[in-house]
C-alpha positions in Angstrom: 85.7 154.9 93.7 89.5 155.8 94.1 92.4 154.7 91.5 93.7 153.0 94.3 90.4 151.3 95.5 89.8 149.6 91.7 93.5 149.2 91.4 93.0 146.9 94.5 89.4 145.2 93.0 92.0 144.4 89.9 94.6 143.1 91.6 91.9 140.8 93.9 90.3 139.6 90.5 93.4 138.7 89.4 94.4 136.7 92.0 91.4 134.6 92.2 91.5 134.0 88.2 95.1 132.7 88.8 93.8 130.7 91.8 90.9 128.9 89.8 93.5 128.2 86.8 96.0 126.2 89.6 93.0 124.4 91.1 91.5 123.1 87.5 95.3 122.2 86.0 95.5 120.5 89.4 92.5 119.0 89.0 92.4 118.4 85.4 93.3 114.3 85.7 90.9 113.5 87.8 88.3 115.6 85.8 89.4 113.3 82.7 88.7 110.4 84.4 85.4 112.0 84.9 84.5 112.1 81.6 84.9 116.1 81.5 86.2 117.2 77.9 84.8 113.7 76.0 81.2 114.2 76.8 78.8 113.7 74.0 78.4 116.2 71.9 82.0 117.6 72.1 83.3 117.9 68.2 86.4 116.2 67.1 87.4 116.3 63.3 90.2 113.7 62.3 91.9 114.1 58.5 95.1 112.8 57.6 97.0 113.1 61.0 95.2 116.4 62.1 93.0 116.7 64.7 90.5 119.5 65.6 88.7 119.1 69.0 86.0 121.6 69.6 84.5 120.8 73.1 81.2 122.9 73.2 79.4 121.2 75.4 81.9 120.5 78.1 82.3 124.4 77.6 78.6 124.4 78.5 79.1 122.4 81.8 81.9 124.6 82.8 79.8 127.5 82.2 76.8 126.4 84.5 79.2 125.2 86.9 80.5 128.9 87.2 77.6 130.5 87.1 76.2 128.7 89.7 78.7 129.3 92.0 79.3 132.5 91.5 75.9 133.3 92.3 76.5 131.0 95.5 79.1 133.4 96.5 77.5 136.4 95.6 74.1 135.1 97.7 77.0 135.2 100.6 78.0 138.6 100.7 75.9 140.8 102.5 74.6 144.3 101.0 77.0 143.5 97.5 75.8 146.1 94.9 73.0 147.8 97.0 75.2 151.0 97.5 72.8 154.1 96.9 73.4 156.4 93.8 73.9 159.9 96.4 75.6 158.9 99.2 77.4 155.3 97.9 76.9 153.9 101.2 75.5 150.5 101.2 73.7 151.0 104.0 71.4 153.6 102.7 73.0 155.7 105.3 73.5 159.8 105.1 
């Protein structure tokens, strides 16, 4: 792979983080409504005017969320990571 070609799968990555960020902090009041980041199990310490919220298993959710569809999207996109070790074509060609 060329300097150029992963400077490009960087740049892609990048953008879709940023893009996933704007959708959730768009999102994010109508996810609170939904319960997301108060779900049992989350931790919450309160002493003397300080509060430390630790929300592990909202953190779970999220996480099988993503997972999930990533794999979705990865299921989608013909011959991804079947590029042969001699020739690197996906196709298996010569």
């Amino acid at each position: 792979m060329l300097a150029a070609e992963k400077a490009m799968d960087v740049q892609r990555f990048l953008i879709g983080l940023g893009s996933v960020i704007l959708i959730v902090g768009i999102m994010w009041p109508i996810l609170s409504r939904m319960g997301l980041g108060r779900l049992p199990g989350d931790i919450v310490f309160q002493r003397d005017g300080a509060t430390f919220y630790f929300p592990i298993v909202t953190c779970v959710v999220i996480s099988i969320v993503g997972r999930v569809l990533v794999a979705q999207s990865m299921m989608s996109v013909p011959c991804l990571g079947t590029a042969t070790r001699e020739t690197g074509d996906p196709h298996g060609g010569p």
